[in-house]
GUZA-492526 format. One line per 5 residues: number of its first residue (from 1); for each residue x, y, z of N, C-alpha, C. Coordinates in Angstrom, 3 decimals, padded with zeros to 6 digits. Layout:
REM GUZA-492526
NUM> X,Y,Z,X,Y,Z,X,Y,Z; ...
REM end
This chain:
REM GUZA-492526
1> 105.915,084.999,200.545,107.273,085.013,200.051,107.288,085.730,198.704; 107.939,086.463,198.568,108.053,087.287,197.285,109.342,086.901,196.513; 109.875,086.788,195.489,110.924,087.046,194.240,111.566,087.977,193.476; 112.666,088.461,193.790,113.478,089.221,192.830,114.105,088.406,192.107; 114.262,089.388,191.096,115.446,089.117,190.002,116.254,089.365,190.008
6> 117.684,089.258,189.708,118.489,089.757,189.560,119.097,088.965,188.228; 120.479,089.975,187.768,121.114,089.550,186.936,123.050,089.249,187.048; 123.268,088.208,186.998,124.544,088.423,186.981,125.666,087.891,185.721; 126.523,087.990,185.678,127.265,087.940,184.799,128.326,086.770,184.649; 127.945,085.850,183.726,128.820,084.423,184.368,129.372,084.428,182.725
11> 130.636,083.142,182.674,131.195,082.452,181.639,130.326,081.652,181.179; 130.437,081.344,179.614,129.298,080.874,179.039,129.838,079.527,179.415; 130.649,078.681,180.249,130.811,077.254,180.507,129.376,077.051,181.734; 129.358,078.125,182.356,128.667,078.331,183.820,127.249,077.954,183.327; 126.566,078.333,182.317,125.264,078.488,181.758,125.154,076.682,181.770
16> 123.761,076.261,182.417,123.433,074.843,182.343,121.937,075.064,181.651; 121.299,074.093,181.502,119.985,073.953,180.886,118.785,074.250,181.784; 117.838,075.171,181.862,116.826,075.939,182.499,117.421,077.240,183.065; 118.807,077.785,182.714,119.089,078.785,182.615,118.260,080.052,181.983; 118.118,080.974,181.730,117.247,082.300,181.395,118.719,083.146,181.331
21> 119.131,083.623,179.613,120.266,084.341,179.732,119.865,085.509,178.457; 120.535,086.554,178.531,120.099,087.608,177.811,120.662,087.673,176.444; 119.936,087.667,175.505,119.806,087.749,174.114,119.877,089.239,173.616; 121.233,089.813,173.719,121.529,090.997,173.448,120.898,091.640,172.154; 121.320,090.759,171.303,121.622,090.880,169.847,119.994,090.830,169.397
26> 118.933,090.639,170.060,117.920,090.244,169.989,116.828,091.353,171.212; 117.399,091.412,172.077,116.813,092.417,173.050,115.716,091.785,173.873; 116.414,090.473,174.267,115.420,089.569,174.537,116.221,088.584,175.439; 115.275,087.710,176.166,115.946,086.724,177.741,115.066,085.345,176.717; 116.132,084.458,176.971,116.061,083.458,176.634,116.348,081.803,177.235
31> 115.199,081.127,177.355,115.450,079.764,178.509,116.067,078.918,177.677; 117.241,078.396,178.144,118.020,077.553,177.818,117.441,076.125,177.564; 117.395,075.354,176.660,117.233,074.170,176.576,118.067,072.939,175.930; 118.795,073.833,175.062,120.366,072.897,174.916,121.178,073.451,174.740; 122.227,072.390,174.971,123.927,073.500,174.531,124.547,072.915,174.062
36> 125.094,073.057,172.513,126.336,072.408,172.236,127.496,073.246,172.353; 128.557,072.729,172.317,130.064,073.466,172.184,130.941,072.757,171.512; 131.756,073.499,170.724,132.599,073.671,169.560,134.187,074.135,170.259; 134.462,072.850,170.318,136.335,073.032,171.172,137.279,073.174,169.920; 137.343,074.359,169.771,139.078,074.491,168.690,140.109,074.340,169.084
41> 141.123,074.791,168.786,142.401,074.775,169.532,142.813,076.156,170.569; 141.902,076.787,169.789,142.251,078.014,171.098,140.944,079.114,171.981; 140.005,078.216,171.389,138.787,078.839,172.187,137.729,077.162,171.660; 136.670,078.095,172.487,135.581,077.098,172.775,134.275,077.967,172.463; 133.624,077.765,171.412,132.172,077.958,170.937,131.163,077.856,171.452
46> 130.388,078.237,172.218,129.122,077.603,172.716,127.399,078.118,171.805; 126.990,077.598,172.218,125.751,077.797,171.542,124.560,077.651,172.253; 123.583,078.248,172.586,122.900,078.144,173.709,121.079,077.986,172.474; 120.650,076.777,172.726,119.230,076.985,172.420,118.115,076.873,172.783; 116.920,077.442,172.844,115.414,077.954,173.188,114.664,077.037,172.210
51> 113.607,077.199,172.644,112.376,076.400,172.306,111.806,076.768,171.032; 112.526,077.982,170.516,111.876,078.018,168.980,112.827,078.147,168.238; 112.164,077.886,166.699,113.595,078.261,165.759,114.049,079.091,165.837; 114.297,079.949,166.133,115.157,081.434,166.458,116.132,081.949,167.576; 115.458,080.608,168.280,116.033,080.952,169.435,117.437,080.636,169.748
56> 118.620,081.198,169.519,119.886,080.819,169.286,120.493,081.921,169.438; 121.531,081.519,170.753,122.538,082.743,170.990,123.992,081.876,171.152; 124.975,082.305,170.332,126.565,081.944,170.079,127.463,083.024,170.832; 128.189,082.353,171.425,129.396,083.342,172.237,130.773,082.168,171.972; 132.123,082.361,172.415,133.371,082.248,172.444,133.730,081.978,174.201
61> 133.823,081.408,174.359,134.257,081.094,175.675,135.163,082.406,176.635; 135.626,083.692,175.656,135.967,084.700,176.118,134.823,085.776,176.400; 133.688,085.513,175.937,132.952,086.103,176.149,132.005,086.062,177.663; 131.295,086.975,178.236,130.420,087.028,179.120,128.958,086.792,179.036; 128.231,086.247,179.206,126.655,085.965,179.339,125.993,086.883,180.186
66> 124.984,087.348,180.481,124.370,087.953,181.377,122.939,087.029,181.691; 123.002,086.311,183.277,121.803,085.453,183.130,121.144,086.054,184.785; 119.783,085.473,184.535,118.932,086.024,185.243,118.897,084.827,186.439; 118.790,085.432,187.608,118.690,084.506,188.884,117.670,085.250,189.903; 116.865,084.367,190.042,115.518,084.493,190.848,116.127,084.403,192.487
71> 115.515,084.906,193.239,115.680,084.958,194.511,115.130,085.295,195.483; 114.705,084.403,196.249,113.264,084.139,197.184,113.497,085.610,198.076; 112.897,085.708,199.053,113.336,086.762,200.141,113.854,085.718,201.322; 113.930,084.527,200.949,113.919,083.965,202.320,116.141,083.361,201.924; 116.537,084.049,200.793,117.553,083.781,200.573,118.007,082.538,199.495
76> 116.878,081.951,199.308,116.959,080.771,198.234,116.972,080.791,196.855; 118.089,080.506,196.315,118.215,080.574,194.734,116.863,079.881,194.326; 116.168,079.827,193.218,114.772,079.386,192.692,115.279,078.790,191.922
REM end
């Protein structure tokens, strides 16, 4: 059984914890391990963090994520 990658493009509400999402600003993929969010009155903050101090990517709930999804050949999300 072999694995591709692919990438697709979700709302940062969509992103859960063991996610792998792309760290633009950084040029770098990053595994999710917590999330807080920041509800204002007219958007929503999220904050996505990794296993080291650095590891921290912030978006706006208008914004797009780009996260990585593994995929068996046999059709099974990983």
């Amino acid at each position: 059984m072999t694995t591709d990658t692919t990438t697709e493009t979700v709302r940062p509400a969509d992103v859960t914890e063991g996610d792998v999402i792309e760290d633009p600003a950084g040029g770098r993929w990053l595994t999710v391990r917590e999330i807080q969010v920041e509800s204002l009155p007219h958007k929503d903050i999220f904050s996505f963090y990794g296993s080291g101090p650095d590891d921290r990517i912030t978006v706006v709930d208008r914004e797009k994520v780009r996260r990585k999804s593994d995929v068996s050949d046999d059709g099974r999300a990983r």
